[in-house]
TILODO-468667 format. One line per 8 residues: their letters; for each residue x, y negated, z negated of N, C-alpha, C, O. Coordinates in steps of 0.001 Angstrom, whole numbers. Each point is the difference from the previous one (the first is absolute). Example, Ala and Ser with C-alpha at 12.3 -4.5 7.8 and 13.67 -1.06 7.14 Angstrom:
<pts>
as> 13190:5690:-7800:-890:-1190:0:900:-1200:0:1036:19:-665  -1386:-1069:1385:820:-1190:-60:-770:-1090:-730:509:-1108:-169
</pts>
This chain:
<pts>
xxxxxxxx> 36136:8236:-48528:-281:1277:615:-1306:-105:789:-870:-779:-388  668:1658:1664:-958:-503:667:-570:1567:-366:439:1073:-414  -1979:-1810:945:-1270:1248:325:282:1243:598:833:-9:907  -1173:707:-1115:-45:1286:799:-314:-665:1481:-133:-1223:46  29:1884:983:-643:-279:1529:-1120:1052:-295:115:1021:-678  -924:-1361:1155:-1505:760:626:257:679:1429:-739:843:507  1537:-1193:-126:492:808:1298:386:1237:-9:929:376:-714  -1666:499:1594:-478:1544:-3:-277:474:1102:-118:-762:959
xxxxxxxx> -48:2072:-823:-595:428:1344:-1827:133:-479:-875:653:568  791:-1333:-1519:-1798:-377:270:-61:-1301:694:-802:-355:864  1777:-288:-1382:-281:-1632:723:92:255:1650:-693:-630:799  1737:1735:-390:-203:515:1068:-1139:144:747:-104:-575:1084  -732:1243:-1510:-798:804:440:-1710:-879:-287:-993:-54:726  1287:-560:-2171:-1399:-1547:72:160:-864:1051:-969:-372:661  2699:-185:-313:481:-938:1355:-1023:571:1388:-811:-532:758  1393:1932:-947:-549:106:1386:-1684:749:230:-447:644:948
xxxxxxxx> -132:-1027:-2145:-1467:485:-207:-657:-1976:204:-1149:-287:340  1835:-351:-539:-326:-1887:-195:-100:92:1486:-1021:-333:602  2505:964:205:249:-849:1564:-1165:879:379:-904:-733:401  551:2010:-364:-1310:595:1204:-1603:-516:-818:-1038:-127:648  1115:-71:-1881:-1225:-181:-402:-182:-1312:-464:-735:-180:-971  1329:-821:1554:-25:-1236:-945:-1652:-515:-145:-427:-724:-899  -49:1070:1578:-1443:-255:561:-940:46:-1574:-573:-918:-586  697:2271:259:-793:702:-844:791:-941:-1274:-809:-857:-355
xxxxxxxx> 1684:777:-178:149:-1121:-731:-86:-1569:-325:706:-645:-775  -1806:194:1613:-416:-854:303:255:-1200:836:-617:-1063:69  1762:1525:600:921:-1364:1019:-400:503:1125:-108:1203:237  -215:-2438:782:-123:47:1255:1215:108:743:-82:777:951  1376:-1431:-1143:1028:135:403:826:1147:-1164:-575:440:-996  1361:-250:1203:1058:894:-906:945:-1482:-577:400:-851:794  -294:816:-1474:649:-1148:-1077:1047:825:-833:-197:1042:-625  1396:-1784:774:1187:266:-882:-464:-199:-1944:542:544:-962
xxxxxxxx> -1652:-1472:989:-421:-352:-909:-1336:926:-603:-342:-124:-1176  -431:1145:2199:-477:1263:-358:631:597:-834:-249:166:-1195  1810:471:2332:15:853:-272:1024:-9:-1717:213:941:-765  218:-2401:670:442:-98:-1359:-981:217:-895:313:379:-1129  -1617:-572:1464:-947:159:-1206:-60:1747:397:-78:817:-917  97:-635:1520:-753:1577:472:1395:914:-1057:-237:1066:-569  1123:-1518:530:876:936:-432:183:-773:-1700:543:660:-886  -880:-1587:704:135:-705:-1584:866:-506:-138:304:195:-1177
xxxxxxxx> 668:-1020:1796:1431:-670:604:-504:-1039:-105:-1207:-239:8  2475:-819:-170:38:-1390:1072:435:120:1151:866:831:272  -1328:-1547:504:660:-658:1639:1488:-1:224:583:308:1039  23:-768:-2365:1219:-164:53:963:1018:-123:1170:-1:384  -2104:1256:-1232:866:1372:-454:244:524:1586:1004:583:408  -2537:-1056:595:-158:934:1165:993:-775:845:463:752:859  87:-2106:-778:573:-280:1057:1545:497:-500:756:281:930  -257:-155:-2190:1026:178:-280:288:1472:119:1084:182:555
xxxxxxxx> -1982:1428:-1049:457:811:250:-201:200:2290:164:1090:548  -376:-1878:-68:-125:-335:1110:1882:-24:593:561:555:946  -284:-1070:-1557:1425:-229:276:1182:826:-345:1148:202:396  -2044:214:-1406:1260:913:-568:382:1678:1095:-755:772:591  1999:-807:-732:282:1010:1449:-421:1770:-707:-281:1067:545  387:-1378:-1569:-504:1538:-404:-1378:345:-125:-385:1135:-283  -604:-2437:562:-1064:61:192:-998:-22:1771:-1061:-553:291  2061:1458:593:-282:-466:1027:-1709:359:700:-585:-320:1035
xxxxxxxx> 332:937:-1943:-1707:777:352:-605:-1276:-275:-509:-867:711  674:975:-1732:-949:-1550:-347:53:-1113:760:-943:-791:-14  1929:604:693:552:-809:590:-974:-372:1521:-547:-953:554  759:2260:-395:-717:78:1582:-1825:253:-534:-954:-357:691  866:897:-1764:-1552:-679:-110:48:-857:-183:-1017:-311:619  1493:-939:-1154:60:-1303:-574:-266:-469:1282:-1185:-304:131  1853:141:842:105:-684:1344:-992:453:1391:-2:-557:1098  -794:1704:-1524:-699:953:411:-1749:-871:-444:-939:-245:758
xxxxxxxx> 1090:-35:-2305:-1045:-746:8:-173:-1421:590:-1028:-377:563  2390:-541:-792:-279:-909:702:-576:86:1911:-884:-563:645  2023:1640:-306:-426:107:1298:-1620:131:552:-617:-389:992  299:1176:-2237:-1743:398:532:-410:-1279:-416:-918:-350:742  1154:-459:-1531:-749:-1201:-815:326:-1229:1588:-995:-508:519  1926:296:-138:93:-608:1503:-933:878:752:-1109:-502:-185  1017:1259:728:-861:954:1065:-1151:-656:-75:-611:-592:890  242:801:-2516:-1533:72:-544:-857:-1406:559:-1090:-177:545
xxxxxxxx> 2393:-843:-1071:-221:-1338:-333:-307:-97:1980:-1045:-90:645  2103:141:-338:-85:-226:1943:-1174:167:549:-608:-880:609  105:2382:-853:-1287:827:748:-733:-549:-1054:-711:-367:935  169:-59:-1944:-1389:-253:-729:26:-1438:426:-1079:-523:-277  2005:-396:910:466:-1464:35:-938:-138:1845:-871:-750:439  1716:1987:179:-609:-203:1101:-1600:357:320:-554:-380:1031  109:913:-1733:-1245:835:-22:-1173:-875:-525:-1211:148:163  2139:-1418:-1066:-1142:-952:-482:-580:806:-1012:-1147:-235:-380
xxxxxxxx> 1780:1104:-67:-112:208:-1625:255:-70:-1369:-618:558:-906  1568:-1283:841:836:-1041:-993:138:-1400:346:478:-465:1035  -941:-124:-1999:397:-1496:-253:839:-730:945:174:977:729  248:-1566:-358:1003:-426:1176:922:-1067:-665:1102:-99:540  -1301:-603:-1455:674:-575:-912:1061:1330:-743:989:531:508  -1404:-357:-1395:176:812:-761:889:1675:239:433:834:-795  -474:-946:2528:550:910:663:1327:-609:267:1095:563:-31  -1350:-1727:283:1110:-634:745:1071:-609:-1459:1099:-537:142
xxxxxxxx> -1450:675:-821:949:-129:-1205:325:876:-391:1069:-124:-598  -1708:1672:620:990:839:-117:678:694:782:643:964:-417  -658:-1376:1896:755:58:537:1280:-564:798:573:571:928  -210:-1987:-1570:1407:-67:-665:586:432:-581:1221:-85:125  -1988:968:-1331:1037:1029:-697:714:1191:883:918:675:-467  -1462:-483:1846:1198:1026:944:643:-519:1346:580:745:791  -741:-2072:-621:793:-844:300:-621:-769:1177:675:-320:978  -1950:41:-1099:-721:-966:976:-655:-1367:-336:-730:-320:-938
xxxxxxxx> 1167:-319:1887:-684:-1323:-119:-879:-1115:975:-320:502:1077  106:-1184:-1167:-484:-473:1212:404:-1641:51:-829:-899:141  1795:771:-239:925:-925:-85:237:-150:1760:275:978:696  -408:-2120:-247:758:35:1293:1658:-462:31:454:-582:-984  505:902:2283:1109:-762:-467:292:-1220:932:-222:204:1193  501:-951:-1407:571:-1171:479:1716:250:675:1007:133:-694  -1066:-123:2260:1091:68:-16:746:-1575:-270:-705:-1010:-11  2212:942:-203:876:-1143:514:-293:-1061:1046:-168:398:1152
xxxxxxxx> 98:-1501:-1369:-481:-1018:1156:1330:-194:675:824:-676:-615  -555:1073:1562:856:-200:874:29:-809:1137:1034:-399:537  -2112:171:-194:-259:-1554:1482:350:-911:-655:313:-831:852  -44:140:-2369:-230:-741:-659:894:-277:-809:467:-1125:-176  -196:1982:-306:1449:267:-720:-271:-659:-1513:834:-102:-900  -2312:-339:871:-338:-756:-1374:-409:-1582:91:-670:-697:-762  1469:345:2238:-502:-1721:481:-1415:418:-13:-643:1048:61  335:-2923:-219:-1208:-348:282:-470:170:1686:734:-319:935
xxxxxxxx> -2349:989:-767:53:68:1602:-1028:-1317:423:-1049:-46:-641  1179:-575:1239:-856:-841:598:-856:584:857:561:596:919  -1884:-569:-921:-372:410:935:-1527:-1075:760:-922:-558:-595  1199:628:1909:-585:-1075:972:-1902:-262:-1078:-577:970:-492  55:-2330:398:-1059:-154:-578:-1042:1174:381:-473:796:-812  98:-850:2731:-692:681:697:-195:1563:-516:-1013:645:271  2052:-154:-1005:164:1558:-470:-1315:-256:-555:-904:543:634  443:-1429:-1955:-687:326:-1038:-1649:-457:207:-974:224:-719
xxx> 1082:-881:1874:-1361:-840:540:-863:1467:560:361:981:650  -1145:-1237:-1019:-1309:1243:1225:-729:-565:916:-678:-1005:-215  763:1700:1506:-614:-994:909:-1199:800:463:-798:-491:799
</pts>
């Protein structure tokens, strides 16, 4: 038999006291991981009632904080007010990287290219 849920219209209403005030609770960014402490949860209760379709309020705060937590991360990133390491790792978590891509070698097809000695000489 499982736990009761803690899920309420207070968790409601702490959710959306975390997303406008995350500040005053001590995070510079708004953190999914705040606001699990802010409400006395795990991470995992928050990503799961996240999904659930009868939970759709929560839902859109859930994704509401990440959104401000990207914003935050972007504008404090560009401003040279956060870490730049540390920015840039959490922002792979909303889907950026700085990966370049390599297209297909197609002049080449994968052969070896010969190319004249003179290319590599500096004159």
């Amino acid at each position: 038999m499982s736990r009761p849920t803690k899920y309420s219209d207070d968790i409601i209403k702490k959710s959306l006291d975390y997303l406008e005030n995350y500040s005053n609770y001590g995070d510079l960014i708004p953190q999914i991981a705040g606001l699990a402490l802010h409400l006395g949860v795990r991470r995992e209760t928050l990503h799961q009632w996240a999904k659930e379709e009868n939970k759709a309020q929560f839902s859109n705060i859930f994704e509401a904080v990440k959104g401000k937590q990207e914003k935050t991360l972007i504008n404090g990133s560009l401003g040279g007010e956060f870490n730049p390491a540390i920015s840039k790792m959490l922002l792979t978590k909303h889907g950026y990287s700085d990966k370049q891509e390599v297209s297909a070698d197609v002049t080449s097809k994968g052969d070896k290219i010969n190319l004249p000695m003179h290319t590599f000489i500096k004159t």
